[in-house]
C-alpha positions as CSV (number, residue, x, y, z in Angstrom):
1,X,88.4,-21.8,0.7
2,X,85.8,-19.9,3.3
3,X,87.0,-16.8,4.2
4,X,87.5,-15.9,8.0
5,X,84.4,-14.0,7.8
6,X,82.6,-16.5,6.6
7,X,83.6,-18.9,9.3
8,X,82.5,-16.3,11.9
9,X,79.4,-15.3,10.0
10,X,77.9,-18.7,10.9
11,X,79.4,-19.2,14.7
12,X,75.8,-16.8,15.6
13,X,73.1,-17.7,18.1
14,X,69.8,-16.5,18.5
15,X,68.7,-17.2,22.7
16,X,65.3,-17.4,23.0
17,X,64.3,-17.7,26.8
18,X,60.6,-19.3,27.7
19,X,61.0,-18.9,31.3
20,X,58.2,-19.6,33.4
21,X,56.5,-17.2,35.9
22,X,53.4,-18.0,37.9
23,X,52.2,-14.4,37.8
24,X,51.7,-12.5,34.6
25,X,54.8,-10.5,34.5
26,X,56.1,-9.6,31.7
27,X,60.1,-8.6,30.9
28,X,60.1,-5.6,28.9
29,X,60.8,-5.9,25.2
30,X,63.1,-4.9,23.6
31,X,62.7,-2.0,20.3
32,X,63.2,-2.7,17.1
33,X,64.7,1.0,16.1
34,X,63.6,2.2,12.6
35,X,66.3,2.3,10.3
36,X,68.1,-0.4,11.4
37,X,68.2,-4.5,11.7
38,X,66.5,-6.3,13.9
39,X,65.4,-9.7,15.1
40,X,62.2,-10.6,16.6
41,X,60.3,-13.6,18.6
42,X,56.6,-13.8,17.2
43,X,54.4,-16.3,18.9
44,X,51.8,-17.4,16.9
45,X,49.3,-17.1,19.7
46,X,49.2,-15.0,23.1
47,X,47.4,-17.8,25.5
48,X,47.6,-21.1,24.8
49,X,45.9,-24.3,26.9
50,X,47.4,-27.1,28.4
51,X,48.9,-30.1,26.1
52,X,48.5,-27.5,22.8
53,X,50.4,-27.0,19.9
54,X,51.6,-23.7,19.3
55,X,54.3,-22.0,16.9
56,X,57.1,-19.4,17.6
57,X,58.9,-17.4,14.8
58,X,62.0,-16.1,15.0
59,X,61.9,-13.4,12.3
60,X,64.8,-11.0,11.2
61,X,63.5,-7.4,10.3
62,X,65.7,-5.3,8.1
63,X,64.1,-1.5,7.1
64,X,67.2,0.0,5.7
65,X,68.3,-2.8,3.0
66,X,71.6,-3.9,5.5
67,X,73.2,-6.5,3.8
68,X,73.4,-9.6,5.9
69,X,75.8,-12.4,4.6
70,X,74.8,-14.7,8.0
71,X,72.9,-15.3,11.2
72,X,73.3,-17.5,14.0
73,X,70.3,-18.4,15.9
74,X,70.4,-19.8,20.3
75,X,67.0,-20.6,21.9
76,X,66.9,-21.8,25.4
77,X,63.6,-22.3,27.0
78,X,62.4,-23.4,30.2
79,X,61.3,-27.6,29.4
80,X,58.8,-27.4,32.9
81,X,56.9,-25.3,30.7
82,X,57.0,-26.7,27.0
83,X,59.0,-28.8,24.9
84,X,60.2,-28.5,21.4
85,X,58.5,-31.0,18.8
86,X,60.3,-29.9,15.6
87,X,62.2,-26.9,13.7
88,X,61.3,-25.9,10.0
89,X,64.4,-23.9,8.8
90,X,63.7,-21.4,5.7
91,X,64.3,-23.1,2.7
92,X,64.4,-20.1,0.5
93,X,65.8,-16.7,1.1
94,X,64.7,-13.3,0.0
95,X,67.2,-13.5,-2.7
96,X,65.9,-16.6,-4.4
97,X,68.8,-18.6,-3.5
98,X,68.7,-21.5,-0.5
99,X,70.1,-20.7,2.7
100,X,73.5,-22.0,3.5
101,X,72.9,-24.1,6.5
102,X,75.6,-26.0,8.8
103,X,75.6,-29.5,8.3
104,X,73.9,-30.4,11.6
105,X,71.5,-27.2,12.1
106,X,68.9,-26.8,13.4
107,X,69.6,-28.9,16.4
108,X,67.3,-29.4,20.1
109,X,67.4,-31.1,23.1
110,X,64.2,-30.8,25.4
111,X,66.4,-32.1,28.3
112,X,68.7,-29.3,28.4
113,X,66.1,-26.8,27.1
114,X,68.0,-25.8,24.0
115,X,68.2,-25.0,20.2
116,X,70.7,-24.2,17.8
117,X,70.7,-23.3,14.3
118,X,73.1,-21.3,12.2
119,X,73.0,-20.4,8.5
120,X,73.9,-17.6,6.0
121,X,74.4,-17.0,2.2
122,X,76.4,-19.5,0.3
123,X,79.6,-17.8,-1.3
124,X,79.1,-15.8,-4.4
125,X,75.0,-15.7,-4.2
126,X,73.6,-11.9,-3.2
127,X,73.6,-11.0,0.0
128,X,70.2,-11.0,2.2
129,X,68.8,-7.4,2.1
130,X,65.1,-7.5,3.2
131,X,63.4,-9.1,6.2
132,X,62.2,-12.9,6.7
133,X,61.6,-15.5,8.3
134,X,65.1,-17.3,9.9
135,X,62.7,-20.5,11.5
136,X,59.2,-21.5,12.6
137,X,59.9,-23.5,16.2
138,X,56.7,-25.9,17.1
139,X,56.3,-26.0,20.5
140,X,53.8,-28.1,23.2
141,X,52.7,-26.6,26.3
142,X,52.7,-28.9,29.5
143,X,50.4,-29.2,32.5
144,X,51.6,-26.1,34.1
145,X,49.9,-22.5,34.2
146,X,51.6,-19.4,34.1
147,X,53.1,-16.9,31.9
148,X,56.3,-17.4,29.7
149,X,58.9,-15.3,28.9
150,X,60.4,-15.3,25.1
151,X,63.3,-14.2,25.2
152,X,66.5,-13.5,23.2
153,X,69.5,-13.7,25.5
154,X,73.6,-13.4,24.9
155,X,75.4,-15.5,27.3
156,X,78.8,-15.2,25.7
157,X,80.7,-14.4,22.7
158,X,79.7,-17.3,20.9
159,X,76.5,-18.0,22.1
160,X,74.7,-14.7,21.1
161,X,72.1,-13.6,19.1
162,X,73.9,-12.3,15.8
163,X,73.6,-11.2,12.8
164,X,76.8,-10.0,10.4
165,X,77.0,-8.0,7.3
166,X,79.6,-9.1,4.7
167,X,82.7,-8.2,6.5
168,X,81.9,-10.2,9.0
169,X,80.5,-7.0,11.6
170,X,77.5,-7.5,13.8
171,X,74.3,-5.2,12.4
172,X,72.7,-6.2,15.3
173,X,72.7,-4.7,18.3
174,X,70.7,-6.1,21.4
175,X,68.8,-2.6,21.6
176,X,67.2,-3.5,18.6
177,X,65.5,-7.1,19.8
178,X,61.5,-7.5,20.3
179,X,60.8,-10.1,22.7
180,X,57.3,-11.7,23.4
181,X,55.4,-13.5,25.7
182,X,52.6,-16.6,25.7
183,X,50.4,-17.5,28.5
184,X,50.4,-21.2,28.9
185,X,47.3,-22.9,30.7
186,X,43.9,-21.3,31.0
187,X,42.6,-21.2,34.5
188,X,39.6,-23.3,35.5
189,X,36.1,-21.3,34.9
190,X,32.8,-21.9,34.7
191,X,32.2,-21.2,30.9
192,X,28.4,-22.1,31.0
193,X,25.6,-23.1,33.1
194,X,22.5,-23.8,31.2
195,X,19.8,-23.0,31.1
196,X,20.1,-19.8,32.4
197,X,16.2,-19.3,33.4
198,X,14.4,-22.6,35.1
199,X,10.2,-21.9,35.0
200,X,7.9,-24.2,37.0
201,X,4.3,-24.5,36.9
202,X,2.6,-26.0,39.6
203,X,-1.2,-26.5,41.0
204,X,-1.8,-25.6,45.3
205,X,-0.7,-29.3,46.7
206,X,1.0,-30.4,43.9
207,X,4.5,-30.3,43.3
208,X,5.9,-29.8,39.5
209,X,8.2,-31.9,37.6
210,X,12.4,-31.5,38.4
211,X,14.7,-29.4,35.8
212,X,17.8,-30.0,35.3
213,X,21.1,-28.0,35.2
214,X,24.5,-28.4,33.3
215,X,27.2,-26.9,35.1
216,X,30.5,-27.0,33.1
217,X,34.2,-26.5,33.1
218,X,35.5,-24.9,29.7
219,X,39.2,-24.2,31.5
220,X,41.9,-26.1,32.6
221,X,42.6,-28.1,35.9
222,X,40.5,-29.1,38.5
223,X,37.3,-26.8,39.0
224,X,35.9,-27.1,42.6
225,X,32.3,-25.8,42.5
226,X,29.2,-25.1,44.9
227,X,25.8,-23.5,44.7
228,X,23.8,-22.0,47.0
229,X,19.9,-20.8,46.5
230,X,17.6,-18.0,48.5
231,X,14.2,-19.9,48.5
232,X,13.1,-22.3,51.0
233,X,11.2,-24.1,48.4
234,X,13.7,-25.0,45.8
235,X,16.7,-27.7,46.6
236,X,19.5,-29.2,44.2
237,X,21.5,-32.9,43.4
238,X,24.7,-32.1,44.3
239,X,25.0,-28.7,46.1
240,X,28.9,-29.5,45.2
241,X,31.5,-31.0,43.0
242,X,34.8,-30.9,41.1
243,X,35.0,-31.1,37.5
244,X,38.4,-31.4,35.1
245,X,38.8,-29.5,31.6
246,X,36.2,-29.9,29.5
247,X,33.7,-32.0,32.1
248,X,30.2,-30.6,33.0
249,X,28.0,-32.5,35.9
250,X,24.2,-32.4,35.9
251,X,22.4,-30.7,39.0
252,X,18.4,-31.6,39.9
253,X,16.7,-28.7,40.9
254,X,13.2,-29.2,42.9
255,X,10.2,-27.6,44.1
256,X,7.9,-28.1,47.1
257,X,4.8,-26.1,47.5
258,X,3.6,-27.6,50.4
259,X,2.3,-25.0,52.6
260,X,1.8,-22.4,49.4
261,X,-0.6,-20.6,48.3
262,X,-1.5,-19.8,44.5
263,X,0.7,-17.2,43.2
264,X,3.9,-16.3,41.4
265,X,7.6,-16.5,43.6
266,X,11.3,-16.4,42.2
267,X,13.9,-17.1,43.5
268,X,18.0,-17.5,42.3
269,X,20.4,-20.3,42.2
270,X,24.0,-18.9,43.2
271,X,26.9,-21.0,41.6
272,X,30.8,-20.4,41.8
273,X,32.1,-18.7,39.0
274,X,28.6,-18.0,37.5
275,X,26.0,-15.2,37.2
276,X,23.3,-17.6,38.6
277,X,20.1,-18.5,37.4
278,X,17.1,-17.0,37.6
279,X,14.0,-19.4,38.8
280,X,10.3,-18.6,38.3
281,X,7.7,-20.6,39.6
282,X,3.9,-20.3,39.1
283,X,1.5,-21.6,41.4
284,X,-2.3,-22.2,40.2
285,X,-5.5,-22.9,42.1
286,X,-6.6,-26.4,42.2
287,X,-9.0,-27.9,39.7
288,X,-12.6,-27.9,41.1
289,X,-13.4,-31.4,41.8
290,X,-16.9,-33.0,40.8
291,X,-19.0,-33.9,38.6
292,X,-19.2,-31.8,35.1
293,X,-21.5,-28.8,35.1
294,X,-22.4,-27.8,31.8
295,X,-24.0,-24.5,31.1
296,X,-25.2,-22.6,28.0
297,X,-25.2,-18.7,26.7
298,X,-27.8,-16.8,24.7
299,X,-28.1,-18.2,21.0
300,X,-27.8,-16.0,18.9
301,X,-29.5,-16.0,15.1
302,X,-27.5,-14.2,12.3
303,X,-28.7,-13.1,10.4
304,X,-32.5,-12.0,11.4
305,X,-33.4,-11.6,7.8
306,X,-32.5,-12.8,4.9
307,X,-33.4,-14.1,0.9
308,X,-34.4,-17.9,-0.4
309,X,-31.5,-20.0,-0.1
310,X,-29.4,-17.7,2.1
311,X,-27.1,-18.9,4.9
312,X,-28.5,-18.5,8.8
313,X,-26.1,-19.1,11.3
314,X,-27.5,-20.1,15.1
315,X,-24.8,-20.6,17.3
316,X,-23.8,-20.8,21.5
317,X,-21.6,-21.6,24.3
318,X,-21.3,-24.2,26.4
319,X,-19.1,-23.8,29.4
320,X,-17.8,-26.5,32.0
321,X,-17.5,-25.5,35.4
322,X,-17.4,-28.7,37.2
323,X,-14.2,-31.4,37.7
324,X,-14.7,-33.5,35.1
325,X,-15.5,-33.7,31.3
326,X,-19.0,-33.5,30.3
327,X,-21.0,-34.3,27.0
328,X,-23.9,-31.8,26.2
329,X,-26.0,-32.6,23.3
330,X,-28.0,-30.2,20.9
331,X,-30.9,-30.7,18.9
332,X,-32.1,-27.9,16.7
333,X,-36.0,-27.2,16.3
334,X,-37.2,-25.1,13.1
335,X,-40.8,-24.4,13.0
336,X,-41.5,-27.7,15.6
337,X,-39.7,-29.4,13.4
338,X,-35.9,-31.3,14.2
339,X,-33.8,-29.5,11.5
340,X,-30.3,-30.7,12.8
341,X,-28.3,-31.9,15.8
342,X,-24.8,-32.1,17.7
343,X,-23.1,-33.4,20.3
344,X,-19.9,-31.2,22.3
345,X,-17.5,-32.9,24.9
346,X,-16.5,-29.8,27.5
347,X,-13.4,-30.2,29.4
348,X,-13.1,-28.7,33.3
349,X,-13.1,-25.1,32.6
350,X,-13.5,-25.1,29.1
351,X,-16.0,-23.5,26.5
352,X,-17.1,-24.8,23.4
353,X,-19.2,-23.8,20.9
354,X,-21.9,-25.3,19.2
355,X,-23.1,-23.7,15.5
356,X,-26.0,-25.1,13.4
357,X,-25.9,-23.6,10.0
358,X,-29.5,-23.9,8.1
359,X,-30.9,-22.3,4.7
360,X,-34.7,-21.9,3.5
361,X,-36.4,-21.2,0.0
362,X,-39.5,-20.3,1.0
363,X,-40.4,-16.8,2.3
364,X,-41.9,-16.0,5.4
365,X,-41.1,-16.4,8.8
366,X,-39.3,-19.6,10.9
367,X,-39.4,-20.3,14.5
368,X,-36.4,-21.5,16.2
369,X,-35.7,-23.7,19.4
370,X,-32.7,-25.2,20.4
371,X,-30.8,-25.9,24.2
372,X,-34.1,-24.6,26.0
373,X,-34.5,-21.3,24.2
374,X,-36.0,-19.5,21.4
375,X,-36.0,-17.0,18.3
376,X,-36.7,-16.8,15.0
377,X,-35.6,-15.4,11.4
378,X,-37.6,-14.4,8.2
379,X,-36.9,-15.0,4.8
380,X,-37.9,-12.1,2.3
381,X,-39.0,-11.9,-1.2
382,X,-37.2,-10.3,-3.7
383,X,-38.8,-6.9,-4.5
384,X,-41.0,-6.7,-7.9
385,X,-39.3,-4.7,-10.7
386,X,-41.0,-1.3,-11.5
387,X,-41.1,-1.9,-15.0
388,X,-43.1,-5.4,-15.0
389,X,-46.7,-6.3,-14.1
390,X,-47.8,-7.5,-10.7
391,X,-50.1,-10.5,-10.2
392,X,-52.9,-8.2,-9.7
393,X,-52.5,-6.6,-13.0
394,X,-52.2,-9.3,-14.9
395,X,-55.8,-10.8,-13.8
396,X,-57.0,-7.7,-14.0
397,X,-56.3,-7.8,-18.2
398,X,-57.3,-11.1,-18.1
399,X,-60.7,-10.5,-16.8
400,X,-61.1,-7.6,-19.0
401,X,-60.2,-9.0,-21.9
402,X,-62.4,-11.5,-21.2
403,X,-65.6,-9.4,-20.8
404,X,-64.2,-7.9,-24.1
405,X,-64.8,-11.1,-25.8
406,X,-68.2,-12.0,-24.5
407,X,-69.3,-8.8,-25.5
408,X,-68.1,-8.8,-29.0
409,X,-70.0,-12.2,-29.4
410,X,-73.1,-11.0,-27.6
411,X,-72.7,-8.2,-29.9
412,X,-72.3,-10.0,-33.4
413,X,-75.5,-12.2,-32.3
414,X,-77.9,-9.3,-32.0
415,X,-77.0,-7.7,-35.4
416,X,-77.6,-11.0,-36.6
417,X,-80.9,-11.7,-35.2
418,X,-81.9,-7.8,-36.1
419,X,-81.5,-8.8,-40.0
């Protein structure tokens, strides 16, 4: 048979109020004195967004080992601002054991804005001594921004927030209750407008190509937005619009340089809820118009001197200062001779080079003529050893050893004839 305390241990209500407010006031909470038992409403976030899922805990905190044999648990919340979806009751206490729930519990209705749940230890298991976790309530948010309230409340005897120790005595007084808060809906902003920078590049006359600008809304509800600029030669497609959550609207920003000179302007693009951005536009002087003229630098030989078989570089510029492209074609004269030849195309105000690359054998010393002018280069013998014999000596022995022999036969005739 359940004892009276038992019957009163689960006739308990914890009253959680989610009231809304259009400002962000908050009730005071409550303290959770150390030493004592407690009970606590712990949102599982502090803002939520419109048409989100969100959990609230309703957590009983116990710092001096109370013994609690039950706990009665009364939520009313306001249903403008979110409904209930579903209760998860703790399945297993502190103690090991199962809860001892009322056949029934938890119970909600989103019409009336109210939940019920009450519970305890079943008779003859140990009594509930540490803190835990009573439920986990999964709430929704609607349409509608503001700050909530949560709340415990007492509205009567029976509809309290309570929690009882074995001889059926409330450990819990309301001086000891933490309440909390969520903000529901996130107010319309401007989260990003990209780029952030616009650059044109434009020639005197001629206008540049568009850019384009995503302006969008990261909140909630309706964003009305606008932009403005302080340049007479920029304009935007649309000046103005209104975007919902999430949304983002492209804007077409144009230049005219009509009436501008070469140069570098900026200007900025104003938009609501934005830092702006920043627009640079660069303005060139106009291509020369004509024919191509082509003209060439100094060539230059590297280098003046070198050995048989080395490299000689002869190399210069051809620069286009006309309108159009132009074609410039190089032959390469080596002694009167046509050694090599290229042909360069020069874009309007471009330079290109042109670089012949010849090698010789033979020493001595080579003329060059290429795009109407002239120079030359040597090519060097290697140095004779000091240890060898030059040319010179060598005919030298020759001849000498040849006068050697002519005498020593002139020689060997004469003691013949003598005998």
């Amino acid at each position: 048979m359940i004892k009276v305390w038992r019957l009163l241990s689960v006739a308990f209500v914890v009253a959680v109020c989610l009231g809304l407010m259009l400002v962000p006031a908050v009730a005071t909470p409550g303290v959770n004195a150390a030493g004592t038992v407690g009970i606590e409403v712990v949102p599982s976030v502090t803002e939520v967004g419109y048409a989100e899922d969100f959990d609230v805990n309703i957590t009983i905190t116990d710092t001096v080992a109370q013994d609690m044999a039950a706990w009665t648990v009364y939520m009313t919340f306001n249903t403008t601002l979110m409904n209930v979806t579903g209760i998860d009751p703790c399945t297993m206490l502190p103690t090991g054991k199962a809860p001892d729930d009322i056949p029934g519990y938890p119970t909600w209705d989103n019409a009336a804005g109210v939940i019920d749940h009450q519970s305890g230890t079943k008779f003859g298991d140990p009594y509930v001594n540490s803190s835990f976790v009573v439920m986990t309530v999964h709430c929704r948010s609607n349409a509608v921004a503001g700050t909530a309230q949560l709340n415990f409340v007492a509205i009567n005897p029976l509809y309290q927030t309570s929690v009882l120790d074995p001889d059926a005595e409330s450990v819990l007084d309301w001086s000891k209750v933490v309440n909390g808060t969520v903000k529901v809906g996130l107010p319309p902003a401007i989260s990003s407008v990209s780029p952030d920078k616009l650059t044109f590049n434009a020639t005197v006359g001629e206008n540049p190509p568009a850019r384009t600008l995503k302006v969008c809304n990261s909140g909630n509800g309706t964003l009305d937005w606008s932009l403005t600029d302080n340049a007479g030669w920029l304009s935007e497609n649309p000046t103005s619009g209104s975007l919902g959550a999430d949304e983002c609207e492209d804007v077409t920003v144009s230049v005219d340089v009509a009436g501008m000179e070469a140069g570098d302007y900026s200007a900025t693009i104003a938009i609501t809820g934005s830092a702006g951005v920043a627009v640079n536009l660069h303005i060139e002087s106009a291509t020369p118009v004509g024919p191509a003229n082509l003209s060439v630098s100094s060539v230059t030989i590297s280098p003046p001197q070198v050995k048989p078989g080395e490299e000689v570089t002869i190399s210069f510029n051809v620069t286009n200062t006309g309108g159009e492209t132009g074609s410039y074609n190089a032959t390469l004269y080596i002694n009167g001779a046509v050694a090599d030849s290229q042909s360069v195309s020069v874009a309007p105000g471009m330079t290109e080079s042109v670089i012949f690359t010849v090698s010789k054998s033979d020493a001595g010393v080579y003329n060059v003529s290429v795009a109407g002018q002239s120079g030359q280069f040597e090519v060097v013998s290697a140095a004779p050893s000091g240890g060898g014999l030059g040319t010179g000596r060598m005919i030298a022995i020759v001849v000498i050893a040849i006068a050697l022999i002519v005498a020593l036969v002139f020689g060997v005739r004469r003691a013949k004839q003598g005998k």
